[in-house]
C-alpha positions as CSV (number, residue, x, y, z in Angstrom):
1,X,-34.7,-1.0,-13.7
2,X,-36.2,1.8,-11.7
3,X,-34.4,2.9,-8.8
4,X,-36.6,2.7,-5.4
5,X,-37.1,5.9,-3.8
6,X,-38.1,6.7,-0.1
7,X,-41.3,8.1,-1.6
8,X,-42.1,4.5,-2.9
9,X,-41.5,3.3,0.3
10,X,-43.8,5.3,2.1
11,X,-46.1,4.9,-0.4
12,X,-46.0,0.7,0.1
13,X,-45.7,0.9,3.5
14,X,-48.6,3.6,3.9
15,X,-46.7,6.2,6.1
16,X,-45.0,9.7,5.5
17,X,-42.4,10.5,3.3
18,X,-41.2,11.9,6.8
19,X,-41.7,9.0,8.6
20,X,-39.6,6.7,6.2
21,X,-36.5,9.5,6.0
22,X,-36.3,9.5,9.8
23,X,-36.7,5.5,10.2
24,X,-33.9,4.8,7.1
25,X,-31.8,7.4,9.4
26,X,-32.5,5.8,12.6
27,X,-34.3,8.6,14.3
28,X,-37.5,6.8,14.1
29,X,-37.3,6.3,18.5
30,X,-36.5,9.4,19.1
31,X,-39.0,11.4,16.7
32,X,-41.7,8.9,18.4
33,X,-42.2,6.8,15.7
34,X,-43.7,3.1,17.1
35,X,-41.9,0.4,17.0
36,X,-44.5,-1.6,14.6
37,X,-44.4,0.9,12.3
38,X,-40.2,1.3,12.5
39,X,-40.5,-2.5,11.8
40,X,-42.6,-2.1,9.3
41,X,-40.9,0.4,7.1
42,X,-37.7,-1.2,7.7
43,X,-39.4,-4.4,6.2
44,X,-40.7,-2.8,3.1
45,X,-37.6,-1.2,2.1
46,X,-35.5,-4.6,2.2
47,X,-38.2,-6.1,0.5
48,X,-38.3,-3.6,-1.9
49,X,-34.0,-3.4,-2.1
50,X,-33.8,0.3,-1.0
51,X,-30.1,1.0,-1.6
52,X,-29.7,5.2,0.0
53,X,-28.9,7.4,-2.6
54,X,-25.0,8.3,-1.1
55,X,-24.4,11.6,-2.2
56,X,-27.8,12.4,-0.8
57,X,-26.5,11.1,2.0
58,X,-23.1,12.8,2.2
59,X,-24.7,16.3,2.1
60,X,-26.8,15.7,5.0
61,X,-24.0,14.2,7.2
62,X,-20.7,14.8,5.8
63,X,-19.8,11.4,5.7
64,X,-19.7,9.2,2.6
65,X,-18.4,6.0,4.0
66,X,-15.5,6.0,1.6
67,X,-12.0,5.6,1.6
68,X,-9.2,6.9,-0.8
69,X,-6.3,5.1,-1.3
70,X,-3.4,6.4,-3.6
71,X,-0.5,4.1,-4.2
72,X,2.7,3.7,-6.1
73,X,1.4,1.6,-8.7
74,X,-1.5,-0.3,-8.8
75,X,-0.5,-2.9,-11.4
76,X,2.1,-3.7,-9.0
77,X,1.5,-7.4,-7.3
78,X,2.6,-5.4,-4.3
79,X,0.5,-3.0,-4.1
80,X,-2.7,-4.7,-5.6
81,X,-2.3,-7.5,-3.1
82,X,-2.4,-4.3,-0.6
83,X,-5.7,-2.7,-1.8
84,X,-7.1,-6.1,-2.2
85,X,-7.1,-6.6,1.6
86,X,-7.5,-3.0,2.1
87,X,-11.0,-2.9,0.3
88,X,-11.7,-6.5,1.9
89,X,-11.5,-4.8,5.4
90,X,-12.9,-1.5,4.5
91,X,-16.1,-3.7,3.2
92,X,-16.7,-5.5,6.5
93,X,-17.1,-2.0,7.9
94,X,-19.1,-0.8,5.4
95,X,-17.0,1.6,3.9
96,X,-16.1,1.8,-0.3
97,X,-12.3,2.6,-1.4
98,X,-11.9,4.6,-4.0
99,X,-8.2,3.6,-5.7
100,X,-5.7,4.7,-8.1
101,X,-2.0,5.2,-9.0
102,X,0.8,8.1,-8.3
103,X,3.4,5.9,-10.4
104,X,6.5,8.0,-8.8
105,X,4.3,11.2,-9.9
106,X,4.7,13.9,-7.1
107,X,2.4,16.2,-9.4
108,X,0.0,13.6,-10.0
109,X,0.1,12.5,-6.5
110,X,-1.2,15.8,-5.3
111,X,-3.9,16.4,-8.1
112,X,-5.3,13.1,-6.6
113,X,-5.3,13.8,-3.3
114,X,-7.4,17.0,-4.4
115,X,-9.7,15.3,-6.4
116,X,-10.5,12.4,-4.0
117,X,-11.1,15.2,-1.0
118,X,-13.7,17.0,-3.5
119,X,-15.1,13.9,-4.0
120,X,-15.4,14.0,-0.3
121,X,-13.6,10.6,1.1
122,X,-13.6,10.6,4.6
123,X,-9.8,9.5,4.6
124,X,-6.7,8.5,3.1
125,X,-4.4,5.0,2.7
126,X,-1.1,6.6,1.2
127,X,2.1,5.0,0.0
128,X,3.6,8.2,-0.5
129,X,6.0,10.0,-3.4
130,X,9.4,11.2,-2.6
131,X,8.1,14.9,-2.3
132,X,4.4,14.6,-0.8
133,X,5.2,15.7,2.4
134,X,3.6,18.8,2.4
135,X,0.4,17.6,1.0
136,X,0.2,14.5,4.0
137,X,0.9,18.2,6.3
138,X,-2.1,19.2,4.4
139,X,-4.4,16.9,5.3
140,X,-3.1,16.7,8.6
141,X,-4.1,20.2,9.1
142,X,-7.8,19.6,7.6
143,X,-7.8,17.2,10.4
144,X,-8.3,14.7,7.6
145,X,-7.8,11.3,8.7
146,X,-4.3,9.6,7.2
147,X,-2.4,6.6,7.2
148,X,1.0,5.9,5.8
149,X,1.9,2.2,4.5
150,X,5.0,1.1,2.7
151,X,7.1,4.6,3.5
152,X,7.0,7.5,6.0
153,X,8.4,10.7,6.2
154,X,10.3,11.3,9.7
155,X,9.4,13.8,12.1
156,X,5.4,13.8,11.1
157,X,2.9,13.4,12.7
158,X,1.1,10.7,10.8
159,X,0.3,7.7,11.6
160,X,2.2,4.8,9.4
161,X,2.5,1.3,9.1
162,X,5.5,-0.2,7.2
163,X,7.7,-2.9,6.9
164,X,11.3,-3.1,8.7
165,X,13.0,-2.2,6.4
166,X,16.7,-2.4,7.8
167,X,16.1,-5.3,9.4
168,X,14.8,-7.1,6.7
169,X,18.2,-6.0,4.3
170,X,20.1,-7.0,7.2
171,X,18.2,-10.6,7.6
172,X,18.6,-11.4,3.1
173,X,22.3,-10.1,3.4
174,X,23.3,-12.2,6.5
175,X,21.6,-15.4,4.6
176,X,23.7,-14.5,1.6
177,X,26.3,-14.5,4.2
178,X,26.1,-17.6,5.8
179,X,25.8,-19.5,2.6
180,X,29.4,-18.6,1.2
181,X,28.8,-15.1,-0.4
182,X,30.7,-12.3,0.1
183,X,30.8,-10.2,-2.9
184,X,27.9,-8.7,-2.7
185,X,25.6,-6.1,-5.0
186,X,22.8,-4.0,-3.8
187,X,20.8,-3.0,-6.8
188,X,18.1,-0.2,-6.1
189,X,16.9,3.3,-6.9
190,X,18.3,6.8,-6.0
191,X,15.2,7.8,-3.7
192,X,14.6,10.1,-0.9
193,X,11.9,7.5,-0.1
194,X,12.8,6.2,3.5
195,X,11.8,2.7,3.0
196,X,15.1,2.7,0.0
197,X,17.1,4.2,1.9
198,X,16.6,1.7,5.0
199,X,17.2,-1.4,3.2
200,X,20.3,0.0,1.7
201,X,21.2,1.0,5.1
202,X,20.7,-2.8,6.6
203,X,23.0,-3.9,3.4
204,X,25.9,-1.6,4.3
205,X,25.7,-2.4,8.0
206,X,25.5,-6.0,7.3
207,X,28.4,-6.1,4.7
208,X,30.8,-3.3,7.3
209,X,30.0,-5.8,10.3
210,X,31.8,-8.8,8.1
211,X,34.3,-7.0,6.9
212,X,33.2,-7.1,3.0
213,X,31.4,-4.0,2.5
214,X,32.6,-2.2,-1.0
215,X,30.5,1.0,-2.0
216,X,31.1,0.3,-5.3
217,X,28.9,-2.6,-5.6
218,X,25.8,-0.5,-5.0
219,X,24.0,0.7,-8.4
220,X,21.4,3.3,-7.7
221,X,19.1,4.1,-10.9
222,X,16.7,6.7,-11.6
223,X,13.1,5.5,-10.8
224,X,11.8,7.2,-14.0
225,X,14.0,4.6,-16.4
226,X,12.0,3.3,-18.7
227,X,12.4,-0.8,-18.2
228,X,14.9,-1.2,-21.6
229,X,17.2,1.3,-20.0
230,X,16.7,-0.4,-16.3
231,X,18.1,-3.7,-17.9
232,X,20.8,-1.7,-20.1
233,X,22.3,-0.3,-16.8
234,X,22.1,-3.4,-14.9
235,X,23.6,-5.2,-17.5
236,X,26.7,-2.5,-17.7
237,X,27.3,-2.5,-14.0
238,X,27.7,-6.4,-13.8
239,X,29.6,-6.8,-16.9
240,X,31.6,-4.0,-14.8
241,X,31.6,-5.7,-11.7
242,X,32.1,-9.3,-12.9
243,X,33.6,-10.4,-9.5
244,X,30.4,-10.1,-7.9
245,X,28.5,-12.9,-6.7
246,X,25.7,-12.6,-5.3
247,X,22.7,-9.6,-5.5
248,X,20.3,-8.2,-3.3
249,X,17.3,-6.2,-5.6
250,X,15.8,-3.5,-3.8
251,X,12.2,-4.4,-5.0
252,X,10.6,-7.1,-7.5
253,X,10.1,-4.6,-10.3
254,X,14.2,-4.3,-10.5
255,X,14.6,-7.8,-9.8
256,X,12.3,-8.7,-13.0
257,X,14.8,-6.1,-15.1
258,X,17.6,-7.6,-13.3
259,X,16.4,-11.2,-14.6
260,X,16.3,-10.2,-18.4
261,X,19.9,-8.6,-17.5
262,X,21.1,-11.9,-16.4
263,X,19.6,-13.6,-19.6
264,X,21.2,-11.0,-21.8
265,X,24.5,-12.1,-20.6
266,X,24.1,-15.7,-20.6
267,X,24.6,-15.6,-16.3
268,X,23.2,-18.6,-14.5
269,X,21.0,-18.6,-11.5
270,X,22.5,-19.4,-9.0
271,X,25.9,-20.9,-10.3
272,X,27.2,-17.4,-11.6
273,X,25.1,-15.3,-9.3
274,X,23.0,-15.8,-6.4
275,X,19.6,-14.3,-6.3
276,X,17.1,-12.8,-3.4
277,X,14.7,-10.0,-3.8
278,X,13.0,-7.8,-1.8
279,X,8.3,-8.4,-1.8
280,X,8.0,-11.7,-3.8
281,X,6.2,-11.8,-7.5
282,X,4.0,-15.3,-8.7
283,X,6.2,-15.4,-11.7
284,X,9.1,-15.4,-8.8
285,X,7.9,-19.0,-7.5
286,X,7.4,-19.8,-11.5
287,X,11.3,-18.8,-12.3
288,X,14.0,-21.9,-12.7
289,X,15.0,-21.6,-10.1
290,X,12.2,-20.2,-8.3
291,X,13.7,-16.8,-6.7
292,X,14.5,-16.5,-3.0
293,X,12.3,-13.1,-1.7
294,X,12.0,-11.0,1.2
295,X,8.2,-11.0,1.4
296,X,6.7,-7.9,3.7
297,X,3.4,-8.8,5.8
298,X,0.7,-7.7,3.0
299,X,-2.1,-8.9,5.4
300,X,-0.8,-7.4,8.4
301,X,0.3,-3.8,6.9
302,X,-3.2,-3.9,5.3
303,X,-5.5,-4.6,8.6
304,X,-3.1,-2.4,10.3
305,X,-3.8,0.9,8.1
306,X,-7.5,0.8,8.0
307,X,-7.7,-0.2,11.6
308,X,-5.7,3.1,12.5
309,X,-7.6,4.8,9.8
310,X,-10.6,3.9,11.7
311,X,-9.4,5.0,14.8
312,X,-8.7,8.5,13.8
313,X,-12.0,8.9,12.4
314,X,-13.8,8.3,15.5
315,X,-12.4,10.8,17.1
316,X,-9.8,13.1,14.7
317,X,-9.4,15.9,17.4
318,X,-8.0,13.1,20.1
319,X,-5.6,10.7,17.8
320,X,-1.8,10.5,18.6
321,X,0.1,9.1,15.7
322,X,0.9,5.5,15.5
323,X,3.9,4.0,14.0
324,X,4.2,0.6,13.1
325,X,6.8,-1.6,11.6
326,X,6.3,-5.5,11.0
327,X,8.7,-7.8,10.6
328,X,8.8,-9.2,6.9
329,X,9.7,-13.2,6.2
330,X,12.8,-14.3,4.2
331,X,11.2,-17.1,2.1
332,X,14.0,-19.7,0.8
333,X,14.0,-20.8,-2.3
334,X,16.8,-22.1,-5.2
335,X,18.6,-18.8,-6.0
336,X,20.8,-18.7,-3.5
């Protein structure tokens, strides 16, 4: 199919090239273009489908209504659920989102950033690597708009939206609590990532408060492990640690390693060990018994970071940054 040009506009609407390029740009008023023939031209070009050419565009404004968003890992229920209703809310304000994965990559994480500003987005939805600090101080000095969801670095001046983190450890250890438990793990990864490092901060200050906390029932892994040797070293440290009875996964990719762990050494759910993980997974409500999760606020965290995108890019020079936490939601379920 041919692609309609402004010159076949003008042509089918018998007017300038000019006069089409200023109407599409909505300077047709104020070049003193009528108003029957504004009407006009902006009748033939829906008839006629005129999408703009965007790069075109982007030249002679700057902007290219688009938004990059780099997360974790977009295979991830977590974070697809996230760009889902990112994009959703970019598209009601007619902006694209450009999208793709760090997966723990602090090298890869900053050749994306680079690529998505030559490709000229006019900002960024982060979920930020352990060591991107400097390139969010980057951008920040560009006066590039940025948001932060899902972790933060302190002291910056970025805007961020996140979930509470310490409260919601705090919230799944009490629960574990209150139903009989009090030998209980914490299974995460080492990360300088703030968001891991609260909820195994709302743990320990759970666990100290009742009188049961034991350091040695935390297992920190290496993010980078591939999944056999995540289930390897889960399965060690609880064949270590066989008093334990109840644990607290740090997020639902360890949980699913922690599941095959738990089948590996013939350990029931939850009459040998009680279950609840932190951001919930569909094959979480398929399990027997369906897991018990400490879902974050997907919608909210997503409205919330294009919203304050948005904000900044009105007006970059007079933004303050934002921060935001939202409370997540302990849903119940049979594994505790």
């Amino acid at each position: 199919m041919k692609r309609i040009t402004i010159k076949d506009i003008a042509k089918a609407a018998d007017v300038s090239v000019t006069t089409v390029s200023f109407v599409l740009n909505k300077k047709g008023e104020s070049k003193g273009i009528s108003r029957e023939v504004i009407e006009k031209v902006i009748k033939v070009s829906e008839e006629m489908k005129f999408k703009p050419n965007m790069i075109a565009s982007s030249l002679r404004t700057g902007k290219t209504r688009s938004i990059g968003l780099i997360v974790e890992d977009i295979s991830n229920p977590f974070f697809s659920d996230l760009a889902r209703i990112i994009e959703r809310e970019a598209a009601a304000l007619k902006y694209r989102v450009f999208y793709c994965s760090t997966e723990g990559d602090d090298q890869r994480a900053e050749d994306l950033v680079q690529s998505l500003l030559q490709a000229n987005v006019d900002g960024f939805i982060v979920t930020p690597t352990e060591k991107m600090r400097d390139v969010i101080d980057h951008l920040a000095a560009l006066k590039c708009p940025v948001v932060l969801a899902d972790s933060y670095f302190e002291d910056q001046e970025v805007s961020h939206v996140v979930l509470d983190n310490y409260e919601g450890a705090q919230a799944a250890v009490e629960y574990l609590l209150e139903n009989g438990f009090t030998k209980i793990a914490f299974i995460t990864n080492y990360s300088q990532l703030i968001q891991m490092n609260l909820r195994k901060q709302g743990y320990s200050k759970a666990l100290q408060t009742a009188g049961f906390y034991d350091e040695s029932r935390i297992l920190d892994m290496d993010y980078h492990l591939s999944e056999a040797n995540r289930i390897e070293t889960i399965s060690t440290f609880l064949i270590h640690k066989p008093e334990i009875e109840a644990v607290l996964f740090g997020a639902n990719y360890l949980l699913l390693a922690g599941l095959q762990s738990f089948r590996n050494l013939g350990l029931k759910i939850p009459t040998d060990k009680a279950v609840i993980s932190f951001d919930d997974h569909d094959s979480f409500r398929l399990h027997s018994p369906p897991i018990t999760v400490l879902a974050q606020p997907i919608e909210e965290i997503g409205k919330t970071a294009v919203g304050l995108l948005m904000e900044q890019m009105v007006s970059i020079d007079d933004f303050k940054a934002v921060r935001e936490k939202k409370k997540g939601r302990l849903i119940i379920r049979e594994s505790v």
